[in-house]
N, CA, C and O atoms as a MOPAC input file, in Angstrom:
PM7 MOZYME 1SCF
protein

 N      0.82600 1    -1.19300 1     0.00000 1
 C      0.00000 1     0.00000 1     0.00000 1
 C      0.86800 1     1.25500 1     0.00000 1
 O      0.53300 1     2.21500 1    -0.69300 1
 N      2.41000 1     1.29600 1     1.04800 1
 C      2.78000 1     2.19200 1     0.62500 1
 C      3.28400 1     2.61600 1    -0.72800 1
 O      3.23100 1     3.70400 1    -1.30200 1
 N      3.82000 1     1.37400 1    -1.09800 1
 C      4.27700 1     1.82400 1    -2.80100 1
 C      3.19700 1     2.47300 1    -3.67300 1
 O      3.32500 1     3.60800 1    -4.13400 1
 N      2.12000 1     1.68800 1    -3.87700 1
 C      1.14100 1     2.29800 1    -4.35600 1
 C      0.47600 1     4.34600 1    -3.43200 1
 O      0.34500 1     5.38900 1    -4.07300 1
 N      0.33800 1     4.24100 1    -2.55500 1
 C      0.50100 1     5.76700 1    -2.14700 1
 C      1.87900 1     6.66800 1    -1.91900 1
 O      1.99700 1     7.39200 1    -0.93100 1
 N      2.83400 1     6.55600 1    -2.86100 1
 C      4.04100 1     7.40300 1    -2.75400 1
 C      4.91400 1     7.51700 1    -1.83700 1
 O      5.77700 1     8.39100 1    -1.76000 1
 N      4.65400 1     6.32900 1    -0.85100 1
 C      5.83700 1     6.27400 1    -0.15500 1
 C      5.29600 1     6.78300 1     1.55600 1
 O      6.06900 1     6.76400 1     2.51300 1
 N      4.02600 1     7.15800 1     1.63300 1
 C      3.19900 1     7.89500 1     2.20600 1
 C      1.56700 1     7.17300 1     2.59700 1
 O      0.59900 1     7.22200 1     1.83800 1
 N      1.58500 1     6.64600 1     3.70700 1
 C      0.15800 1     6.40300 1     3.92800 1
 C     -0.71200 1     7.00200 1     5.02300 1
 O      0.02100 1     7.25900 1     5.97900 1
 N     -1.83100 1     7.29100 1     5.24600 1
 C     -2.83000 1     7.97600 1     6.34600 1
 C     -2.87900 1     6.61800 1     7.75600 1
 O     -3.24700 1     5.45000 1     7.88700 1
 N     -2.23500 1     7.74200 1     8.59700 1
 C     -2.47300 1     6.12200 1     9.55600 1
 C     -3.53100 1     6.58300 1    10.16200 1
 O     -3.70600 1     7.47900 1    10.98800 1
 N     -4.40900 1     5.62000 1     9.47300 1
 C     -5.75600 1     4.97300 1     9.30800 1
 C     -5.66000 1     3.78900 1     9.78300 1
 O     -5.23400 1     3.04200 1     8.90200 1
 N     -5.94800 1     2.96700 1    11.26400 1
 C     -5.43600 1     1.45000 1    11.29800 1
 C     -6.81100 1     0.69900 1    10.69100 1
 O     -6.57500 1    -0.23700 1     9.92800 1
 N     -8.04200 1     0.97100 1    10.91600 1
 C     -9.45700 1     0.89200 1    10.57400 1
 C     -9.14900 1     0.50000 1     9.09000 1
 O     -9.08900 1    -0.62400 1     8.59200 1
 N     -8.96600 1     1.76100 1     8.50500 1
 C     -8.60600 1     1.83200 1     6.93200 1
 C     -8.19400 1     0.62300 1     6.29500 1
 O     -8.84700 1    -0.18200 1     5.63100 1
 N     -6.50600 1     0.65600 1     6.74900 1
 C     -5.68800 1    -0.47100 1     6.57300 1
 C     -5.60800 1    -1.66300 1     7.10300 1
 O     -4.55400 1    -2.30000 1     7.12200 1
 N     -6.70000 1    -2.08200 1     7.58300 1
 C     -6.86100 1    -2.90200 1     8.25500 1
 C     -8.14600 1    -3.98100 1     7.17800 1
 O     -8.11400 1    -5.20700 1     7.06700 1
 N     -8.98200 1    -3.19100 1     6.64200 1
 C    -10.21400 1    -3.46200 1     6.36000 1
 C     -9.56200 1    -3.99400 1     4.55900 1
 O     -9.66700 1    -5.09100 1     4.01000 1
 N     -8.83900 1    -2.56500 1     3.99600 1
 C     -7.79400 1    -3.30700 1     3.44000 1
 C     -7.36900 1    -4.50500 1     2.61700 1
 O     -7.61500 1    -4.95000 1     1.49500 1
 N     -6.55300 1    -4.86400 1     3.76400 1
 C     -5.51200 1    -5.75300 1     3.67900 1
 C     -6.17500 1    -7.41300 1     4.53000 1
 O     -5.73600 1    -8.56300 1     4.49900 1
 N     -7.25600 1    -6.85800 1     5.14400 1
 C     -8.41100 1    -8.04000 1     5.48400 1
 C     -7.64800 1    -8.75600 1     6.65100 1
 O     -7.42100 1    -9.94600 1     6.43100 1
 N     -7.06700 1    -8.09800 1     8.24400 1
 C     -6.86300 1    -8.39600 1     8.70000 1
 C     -6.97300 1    -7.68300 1     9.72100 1
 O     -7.19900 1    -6.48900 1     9.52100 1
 N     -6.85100 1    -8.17100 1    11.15000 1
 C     -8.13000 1    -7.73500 1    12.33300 1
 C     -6.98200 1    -6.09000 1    13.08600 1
 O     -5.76900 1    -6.17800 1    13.27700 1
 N     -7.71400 1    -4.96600 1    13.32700 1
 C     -7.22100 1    -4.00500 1    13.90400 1
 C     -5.58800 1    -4.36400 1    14.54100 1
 O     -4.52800 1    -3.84700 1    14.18600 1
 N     -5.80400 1    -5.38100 1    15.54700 1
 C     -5.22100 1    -5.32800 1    16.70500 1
 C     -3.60500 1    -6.08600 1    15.86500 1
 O     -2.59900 1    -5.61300 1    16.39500 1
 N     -3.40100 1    -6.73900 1    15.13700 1
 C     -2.39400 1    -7.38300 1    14.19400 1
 C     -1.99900 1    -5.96600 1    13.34700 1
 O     -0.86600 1    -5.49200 1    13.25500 1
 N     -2.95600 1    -5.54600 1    12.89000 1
 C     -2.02300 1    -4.47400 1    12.00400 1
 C     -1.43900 1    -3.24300 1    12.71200 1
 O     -0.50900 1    -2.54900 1    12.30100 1
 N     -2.09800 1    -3.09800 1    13.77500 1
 C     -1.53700 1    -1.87700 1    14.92900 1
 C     -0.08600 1    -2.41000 1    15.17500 1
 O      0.84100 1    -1.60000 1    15.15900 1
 N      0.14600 1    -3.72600 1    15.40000 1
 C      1.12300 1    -3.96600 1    16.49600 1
 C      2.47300 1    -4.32900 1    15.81400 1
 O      3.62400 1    -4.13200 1    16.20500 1
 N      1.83000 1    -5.13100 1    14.26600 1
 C      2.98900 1    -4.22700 1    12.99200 1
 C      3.56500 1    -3.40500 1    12.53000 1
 O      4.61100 1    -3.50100 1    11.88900 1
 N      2.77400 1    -2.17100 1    12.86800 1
 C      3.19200 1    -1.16300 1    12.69500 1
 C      3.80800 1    -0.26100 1    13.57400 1
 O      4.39600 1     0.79900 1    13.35900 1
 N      3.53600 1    -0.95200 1    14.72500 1
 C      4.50800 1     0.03100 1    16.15900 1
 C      5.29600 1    -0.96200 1    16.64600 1
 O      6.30900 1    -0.56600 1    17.22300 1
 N      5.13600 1    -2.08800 1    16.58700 1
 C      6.18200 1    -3.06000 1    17.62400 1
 C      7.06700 1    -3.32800 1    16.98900 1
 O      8.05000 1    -3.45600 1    17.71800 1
 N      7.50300 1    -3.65500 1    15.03000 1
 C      8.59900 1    -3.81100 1    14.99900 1
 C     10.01700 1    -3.10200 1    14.10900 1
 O     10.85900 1    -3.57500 1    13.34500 1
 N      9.75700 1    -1.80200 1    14.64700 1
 C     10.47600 1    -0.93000 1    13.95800 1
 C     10.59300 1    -0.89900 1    12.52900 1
 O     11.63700 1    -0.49000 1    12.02000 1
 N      9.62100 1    -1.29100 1    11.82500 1
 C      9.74400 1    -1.04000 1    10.14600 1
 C      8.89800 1    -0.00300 1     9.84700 1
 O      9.03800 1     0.21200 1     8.64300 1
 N      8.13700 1     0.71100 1    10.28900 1
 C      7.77600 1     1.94100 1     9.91900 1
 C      7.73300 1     3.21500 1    10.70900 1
 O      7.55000 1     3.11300 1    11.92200 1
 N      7.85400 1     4.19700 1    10.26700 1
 C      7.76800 1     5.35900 1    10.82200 1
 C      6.52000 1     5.88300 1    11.08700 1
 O      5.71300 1     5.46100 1    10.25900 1
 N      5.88300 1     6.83900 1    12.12900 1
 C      4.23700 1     6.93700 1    12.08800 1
 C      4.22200 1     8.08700 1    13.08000 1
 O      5.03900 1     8.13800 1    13.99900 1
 N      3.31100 1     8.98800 1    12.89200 1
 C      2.87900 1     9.82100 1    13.57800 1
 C      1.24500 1     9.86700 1    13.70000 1
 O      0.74600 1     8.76900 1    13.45000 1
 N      0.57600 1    10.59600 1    13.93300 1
 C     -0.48100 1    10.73600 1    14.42200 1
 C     -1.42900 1    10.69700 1    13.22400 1
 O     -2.55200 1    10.19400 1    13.23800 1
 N     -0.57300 1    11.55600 1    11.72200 1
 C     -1.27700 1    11.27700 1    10.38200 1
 C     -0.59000 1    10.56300 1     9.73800 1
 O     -1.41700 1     9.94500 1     9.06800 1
 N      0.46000 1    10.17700 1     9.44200 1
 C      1.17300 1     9.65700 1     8.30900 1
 C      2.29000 1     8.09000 1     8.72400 1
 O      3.04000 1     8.13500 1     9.69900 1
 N      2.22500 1     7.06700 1     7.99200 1
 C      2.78200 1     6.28600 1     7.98100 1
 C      3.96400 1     5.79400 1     7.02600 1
 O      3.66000 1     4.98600 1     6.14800 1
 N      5.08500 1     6.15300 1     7.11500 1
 C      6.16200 1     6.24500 1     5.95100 1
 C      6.87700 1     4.24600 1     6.23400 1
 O      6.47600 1     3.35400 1     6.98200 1
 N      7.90700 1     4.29000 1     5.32400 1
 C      9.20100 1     3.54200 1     5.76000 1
 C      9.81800 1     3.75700 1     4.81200 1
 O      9.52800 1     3.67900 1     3.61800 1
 N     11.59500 1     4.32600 1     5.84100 1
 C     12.69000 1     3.84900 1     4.76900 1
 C     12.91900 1     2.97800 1     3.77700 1
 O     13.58700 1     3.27800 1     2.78700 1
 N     12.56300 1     2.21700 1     3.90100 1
 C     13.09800 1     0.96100 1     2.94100 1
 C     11.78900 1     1.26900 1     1.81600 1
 O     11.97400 1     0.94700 1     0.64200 1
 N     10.88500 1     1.70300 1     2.09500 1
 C     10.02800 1     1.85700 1     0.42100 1
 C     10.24300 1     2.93800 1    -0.02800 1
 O     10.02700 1     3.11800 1    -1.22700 1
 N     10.82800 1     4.19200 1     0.93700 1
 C     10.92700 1     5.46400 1     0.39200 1
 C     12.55100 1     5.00600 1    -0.74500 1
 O     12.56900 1     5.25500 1    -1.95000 1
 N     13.32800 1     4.56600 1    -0.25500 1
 C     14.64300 1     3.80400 1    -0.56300 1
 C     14.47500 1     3.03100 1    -1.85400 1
 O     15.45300 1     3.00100 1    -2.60100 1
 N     13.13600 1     2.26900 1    -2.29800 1
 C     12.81400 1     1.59100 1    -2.59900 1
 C     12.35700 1     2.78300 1    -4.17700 1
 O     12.93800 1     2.98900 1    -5.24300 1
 N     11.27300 1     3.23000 1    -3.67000 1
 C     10.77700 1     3.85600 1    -4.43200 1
 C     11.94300 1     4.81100 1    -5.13000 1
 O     12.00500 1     4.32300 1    -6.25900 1
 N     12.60100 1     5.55900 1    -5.10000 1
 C     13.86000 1     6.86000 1    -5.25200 1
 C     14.45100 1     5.85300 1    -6.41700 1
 O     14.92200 1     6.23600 1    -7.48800 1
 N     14.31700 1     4.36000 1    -5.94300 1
 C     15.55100 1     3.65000 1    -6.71500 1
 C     14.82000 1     2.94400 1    -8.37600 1
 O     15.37400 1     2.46800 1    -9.36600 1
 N     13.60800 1     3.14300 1    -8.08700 1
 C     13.04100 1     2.87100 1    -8.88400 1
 C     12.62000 1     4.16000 1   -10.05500 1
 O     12.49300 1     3.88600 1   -11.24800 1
 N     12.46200 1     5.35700 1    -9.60100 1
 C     12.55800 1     6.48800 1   -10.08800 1
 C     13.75800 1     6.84000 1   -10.89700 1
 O     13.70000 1     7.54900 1   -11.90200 1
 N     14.73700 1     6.36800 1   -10.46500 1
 C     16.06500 1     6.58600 1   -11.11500 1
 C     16.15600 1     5.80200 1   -12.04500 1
 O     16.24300 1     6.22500 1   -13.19800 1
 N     16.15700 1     4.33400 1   -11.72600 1
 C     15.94700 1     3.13700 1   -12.47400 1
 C     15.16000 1     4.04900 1   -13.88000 1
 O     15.95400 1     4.49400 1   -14.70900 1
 N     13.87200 1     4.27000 1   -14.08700 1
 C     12.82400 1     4.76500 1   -15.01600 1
 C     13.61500 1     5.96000 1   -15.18000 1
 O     12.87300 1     6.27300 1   -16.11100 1
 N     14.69000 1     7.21700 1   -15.12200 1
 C     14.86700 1     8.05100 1   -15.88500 1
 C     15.72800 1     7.75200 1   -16.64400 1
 O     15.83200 1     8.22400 1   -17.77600 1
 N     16.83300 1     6.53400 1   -15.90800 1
 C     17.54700 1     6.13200 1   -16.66300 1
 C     17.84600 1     5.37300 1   -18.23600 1
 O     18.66100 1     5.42200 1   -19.15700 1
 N     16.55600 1     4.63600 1   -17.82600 1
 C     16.30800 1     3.71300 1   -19.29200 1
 C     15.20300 1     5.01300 1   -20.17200 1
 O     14.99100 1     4.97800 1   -21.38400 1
 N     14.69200 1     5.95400 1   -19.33000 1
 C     14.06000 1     7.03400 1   -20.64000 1
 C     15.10800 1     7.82600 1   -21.04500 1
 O     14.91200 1     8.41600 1   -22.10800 1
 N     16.29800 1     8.03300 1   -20.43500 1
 C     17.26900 1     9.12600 1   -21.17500 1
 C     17.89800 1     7.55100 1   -22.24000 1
 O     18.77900 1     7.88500 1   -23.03300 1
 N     17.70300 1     6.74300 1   -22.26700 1
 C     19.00900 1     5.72100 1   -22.75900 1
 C     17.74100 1     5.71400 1   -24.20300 1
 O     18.03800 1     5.87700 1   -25.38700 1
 N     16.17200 1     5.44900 1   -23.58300 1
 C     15.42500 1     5.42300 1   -25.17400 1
 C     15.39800 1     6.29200 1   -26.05000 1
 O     15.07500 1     6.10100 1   -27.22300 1
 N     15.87900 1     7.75900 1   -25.35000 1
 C     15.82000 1     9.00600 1   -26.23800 1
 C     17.12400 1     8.94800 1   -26.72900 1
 O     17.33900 1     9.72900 1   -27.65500 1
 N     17.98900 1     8.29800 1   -26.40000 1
 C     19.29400 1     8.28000 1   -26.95700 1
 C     19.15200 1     7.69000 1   -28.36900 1
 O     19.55900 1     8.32200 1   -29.34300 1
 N     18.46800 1     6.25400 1   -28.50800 1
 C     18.63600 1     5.60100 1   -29.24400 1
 C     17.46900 1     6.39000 1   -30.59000 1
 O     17.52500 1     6.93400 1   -31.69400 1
 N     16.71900 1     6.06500 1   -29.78500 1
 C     15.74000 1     7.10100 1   -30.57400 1
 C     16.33600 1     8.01400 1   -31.48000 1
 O     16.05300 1     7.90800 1   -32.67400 1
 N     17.04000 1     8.80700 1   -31.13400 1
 C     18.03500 1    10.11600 1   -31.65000 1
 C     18.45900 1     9.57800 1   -32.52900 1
 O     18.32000 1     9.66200 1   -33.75000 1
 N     19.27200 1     8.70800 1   -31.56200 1
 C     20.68800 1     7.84800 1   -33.32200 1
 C     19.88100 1     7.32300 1   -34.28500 1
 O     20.36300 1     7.33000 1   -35.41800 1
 N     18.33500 1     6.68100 1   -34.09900 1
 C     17.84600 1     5.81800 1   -35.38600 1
 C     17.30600 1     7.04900 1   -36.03500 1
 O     16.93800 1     6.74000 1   -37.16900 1
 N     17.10700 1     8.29700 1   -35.79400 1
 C     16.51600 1     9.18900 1   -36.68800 1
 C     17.04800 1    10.07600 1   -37.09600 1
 O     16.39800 1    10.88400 1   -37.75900 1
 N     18.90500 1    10.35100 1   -36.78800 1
 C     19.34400 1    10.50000 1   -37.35100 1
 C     20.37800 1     9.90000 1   -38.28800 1
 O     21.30300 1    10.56500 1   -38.75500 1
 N     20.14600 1     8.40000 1   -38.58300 1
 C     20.46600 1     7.47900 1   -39.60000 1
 C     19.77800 1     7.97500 1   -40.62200 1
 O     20.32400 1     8.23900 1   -41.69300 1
 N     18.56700 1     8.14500 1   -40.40600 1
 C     17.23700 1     8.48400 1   -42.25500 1
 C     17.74600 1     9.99600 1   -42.16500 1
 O     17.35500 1    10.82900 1   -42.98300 1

């Protein structure tokens, strides 16, 4: 869910709970007991998808600057 919301989710446990089809009290205690996410009162992050995500962003500009490359060279062959 975070990948799909930007790296960024509403901590909503209700929300995410209803979800992902599993009972309040399991997804609360995932999310605070074992240090994989970050959370405040609105927002639920984690390093590792923000990490995740950045790397994948790069990944995708990389292979679009490499298609405009090629792109270039086949059109300026004709």
């Amino acid at each position: 869910m975070l990948y799909q919301q930007d790296g960024e989710l509403e901590n909503n446990i209700d929300f995410i709970a209803h979800n992902l089809n599993y009972d309040k009290e399991t997804i609360k205690s995932v999310i605070e007991d074992f240090d994989l996410f970050k959370f405040d009162d609105d927002i639920i992050t984690s390093n590792r998808v923000l990490e995740g995500l950045k790397e994948i962003t790069e990944i995708s500009k990389k292979r679009s600057k490499s298609a405009k490359i090629r792109w270039e060279a086949e059109k300026s062959k004709q």
